[in-house]
PyMOL CGO cylinders between C-alpha atoms (Angstrom):
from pymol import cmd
from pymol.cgo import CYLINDER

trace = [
    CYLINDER, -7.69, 157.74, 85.93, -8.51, 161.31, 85.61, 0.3, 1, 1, 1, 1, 1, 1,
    CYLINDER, -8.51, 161.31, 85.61, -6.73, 164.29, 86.10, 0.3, 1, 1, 1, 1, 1, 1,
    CYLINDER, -6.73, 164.29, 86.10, -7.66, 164.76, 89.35, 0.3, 1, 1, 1, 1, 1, 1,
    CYLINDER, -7.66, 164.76, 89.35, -6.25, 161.51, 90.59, 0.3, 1, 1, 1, 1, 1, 1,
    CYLINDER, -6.25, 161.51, 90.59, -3.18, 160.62, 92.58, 0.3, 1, 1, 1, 1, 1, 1,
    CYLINDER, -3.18, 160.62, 92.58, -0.78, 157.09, 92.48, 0.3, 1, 1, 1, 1, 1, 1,
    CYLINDER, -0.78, 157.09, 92.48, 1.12, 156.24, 95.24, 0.3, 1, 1, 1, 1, 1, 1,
    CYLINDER, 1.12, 156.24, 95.24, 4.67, 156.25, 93.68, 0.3, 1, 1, 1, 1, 1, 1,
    CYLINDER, 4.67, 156.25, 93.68, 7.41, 153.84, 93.93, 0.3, 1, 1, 1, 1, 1, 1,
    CYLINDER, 7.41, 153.84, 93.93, 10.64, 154.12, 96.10, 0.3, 1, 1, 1, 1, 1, 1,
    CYLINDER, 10.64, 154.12, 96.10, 12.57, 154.50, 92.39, 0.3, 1, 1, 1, 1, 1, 1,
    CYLINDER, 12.57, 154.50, 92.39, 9.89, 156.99, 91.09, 0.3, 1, 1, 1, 1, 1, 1,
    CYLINDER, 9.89, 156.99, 91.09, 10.73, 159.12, 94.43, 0.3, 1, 1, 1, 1, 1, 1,
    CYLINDER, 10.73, 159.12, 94.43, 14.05, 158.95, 94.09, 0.3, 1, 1, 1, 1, 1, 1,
    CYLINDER, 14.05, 158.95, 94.09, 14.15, 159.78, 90.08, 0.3, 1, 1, 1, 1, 1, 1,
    CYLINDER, 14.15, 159.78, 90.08, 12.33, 162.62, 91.04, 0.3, 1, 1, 1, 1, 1, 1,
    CYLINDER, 12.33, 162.62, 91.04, 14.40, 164.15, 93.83, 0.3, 1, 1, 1, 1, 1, 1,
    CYLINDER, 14.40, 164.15, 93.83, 17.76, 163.66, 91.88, 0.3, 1, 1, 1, 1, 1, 1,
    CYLINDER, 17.76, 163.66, 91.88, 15.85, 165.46, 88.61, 0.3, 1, 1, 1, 1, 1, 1,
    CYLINDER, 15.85, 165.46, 88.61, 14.59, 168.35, 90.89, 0.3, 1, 1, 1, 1, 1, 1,
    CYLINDER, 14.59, 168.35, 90.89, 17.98, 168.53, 92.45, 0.3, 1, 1, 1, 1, 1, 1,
    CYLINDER, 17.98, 168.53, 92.45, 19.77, 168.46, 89.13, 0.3, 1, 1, 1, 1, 1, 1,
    CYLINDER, 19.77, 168.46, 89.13, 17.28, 170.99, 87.92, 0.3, 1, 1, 1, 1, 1, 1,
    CYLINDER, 17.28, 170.99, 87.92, 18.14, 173.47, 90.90, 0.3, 1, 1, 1, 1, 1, 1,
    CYLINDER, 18.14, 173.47, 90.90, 21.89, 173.06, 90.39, 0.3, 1, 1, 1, 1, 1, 1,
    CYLINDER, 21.89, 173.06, 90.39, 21.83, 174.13, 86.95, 0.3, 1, 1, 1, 1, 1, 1,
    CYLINDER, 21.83, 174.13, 86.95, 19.41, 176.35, 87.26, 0.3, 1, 1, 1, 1, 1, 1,
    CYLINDER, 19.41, 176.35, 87.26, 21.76, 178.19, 90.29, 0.3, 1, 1, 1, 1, 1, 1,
    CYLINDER, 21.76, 178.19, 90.29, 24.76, 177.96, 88.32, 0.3, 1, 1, 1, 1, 1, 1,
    CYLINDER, 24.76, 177.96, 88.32, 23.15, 179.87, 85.47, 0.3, 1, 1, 1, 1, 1, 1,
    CYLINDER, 23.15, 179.87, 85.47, 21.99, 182.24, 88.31, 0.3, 1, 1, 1, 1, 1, 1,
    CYLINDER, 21.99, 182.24, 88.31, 25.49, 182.52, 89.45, 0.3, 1, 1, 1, 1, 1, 1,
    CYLINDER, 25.49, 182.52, 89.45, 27.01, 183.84, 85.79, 0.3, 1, 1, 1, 1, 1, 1,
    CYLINDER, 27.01, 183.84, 85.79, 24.76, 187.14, 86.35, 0.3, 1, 1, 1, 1, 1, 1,
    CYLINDER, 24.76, 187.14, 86.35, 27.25, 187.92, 88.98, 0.3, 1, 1, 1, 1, 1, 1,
    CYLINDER, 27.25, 187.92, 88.98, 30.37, 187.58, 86.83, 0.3, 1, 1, 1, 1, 1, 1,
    CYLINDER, 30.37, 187.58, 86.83, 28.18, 188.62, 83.49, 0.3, 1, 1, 1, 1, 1, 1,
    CYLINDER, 28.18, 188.62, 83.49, 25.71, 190.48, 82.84, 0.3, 1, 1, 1, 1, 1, 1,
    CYLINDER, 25.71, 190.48, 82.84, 22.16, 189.56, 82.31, 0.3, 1, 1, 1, 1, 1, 1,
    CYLINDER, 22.16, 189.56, 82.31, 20.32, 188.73, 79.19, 0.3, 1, 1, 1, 1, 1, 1,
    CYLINDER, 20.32, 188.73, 79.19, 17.15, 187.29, 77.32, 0.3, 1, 1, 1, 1, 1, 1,
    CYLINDER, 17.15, 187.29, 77.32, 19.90, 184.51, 76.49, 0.3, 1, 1, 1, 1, 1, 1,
    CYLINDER, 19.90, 184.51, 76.49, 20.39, 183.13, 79.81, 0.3, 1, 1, 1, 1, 1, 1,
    CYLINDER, 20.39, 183.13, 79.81, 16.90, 184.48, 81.29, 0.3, 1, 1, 1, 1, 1, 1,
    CYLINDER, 16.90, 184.48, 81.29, 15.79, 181.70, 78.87, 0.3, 1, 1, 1, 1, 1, 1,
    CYLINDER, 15.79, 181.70, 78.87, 18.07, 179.08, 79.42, 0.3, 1, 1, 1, 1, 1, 1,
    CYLINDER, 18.07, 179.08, 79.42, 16.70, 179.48, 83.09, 0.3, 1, 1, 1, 1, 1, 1,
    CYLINDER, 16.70, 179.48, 83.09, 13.13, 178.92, 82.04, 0.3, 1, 1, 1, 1, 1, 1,
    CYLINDER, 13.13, 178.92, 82.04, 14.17, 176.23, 79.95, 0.3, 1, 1, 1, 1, 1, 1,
    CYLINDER, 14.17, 176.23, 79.95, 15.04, 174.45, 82.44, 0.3, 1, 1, 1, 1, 1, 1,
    CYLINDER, 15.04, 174.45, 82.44, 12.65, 175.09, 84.97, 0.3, 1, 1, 1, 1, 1, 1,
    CYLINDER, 12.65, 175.09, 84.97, 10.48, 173.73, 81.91, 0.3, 1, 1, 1, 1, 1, 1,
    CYLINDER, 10.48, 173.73, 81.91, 12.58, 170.76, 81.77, 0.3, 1, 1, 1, 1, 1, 1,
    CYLINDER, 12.58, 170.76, 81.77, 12.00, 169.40, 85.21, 0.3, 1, 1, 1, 1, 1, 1,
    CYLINDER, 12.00, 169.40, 85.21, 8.41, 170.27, 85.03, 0.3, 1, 1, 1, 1, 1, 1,
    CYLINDER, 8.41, 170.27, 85.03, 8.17, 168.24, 82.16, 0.3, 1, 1, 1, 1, 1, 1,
    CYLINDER, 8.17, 168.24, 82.16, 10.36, 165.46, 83.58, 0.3, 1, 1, 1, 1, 1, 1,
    CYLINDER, 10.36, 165.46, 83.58, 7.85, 165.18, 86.48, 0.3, 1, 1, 1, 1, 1, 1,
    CYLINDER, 7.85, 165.18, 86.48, 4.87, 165.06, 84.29, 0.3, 1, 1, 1, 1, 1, 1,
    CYLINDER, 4.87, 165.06, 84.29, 6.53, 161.79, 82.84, 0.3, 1, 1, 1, 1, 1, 1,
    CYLINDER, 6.53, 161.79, 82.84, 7.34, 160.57, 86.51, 0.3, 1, 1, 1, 1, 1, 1,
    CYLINDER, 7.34, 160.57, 86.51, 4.02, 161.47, 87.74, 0.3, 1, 1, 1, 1, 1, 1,
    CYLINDER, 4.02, 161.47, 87.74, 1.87, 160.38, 84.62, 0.3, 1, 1, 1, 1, 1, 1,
]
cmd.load_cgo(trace, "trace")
């Protein structure tokens, strides 16, 4: 298998996934959400990425 190539995933795989991306996108909304009652800052900027990086990551297992 290359890098190129595709599997067919199971019903679990599909479902791990979907539950990781939407666990990803609550967190990642809730951190949006303190920059209304905070401020911004590099500190949660990163925390954002960090968990966009997560989920990528996360799916690269699923997917691998």
């Amino acid at each position: 298998m290359t890098g190129h190539d595709y599997r067919v995933l199971s019903d679990d795989e599909k479902a791990a996934m979907q539950k990781l991306k939407d666990m990803g996108l609550e967190l990642h909304e809730f951190l949006t959400g303190l920059e209304q009652i905070t401020k911004t800052s590099r500190e949660l900027s990163i925390a954002k990425t960090k968990v966009e990086e997560a989920v990528m990551w996360a799916v690269k297992h699923i997917t691998g």
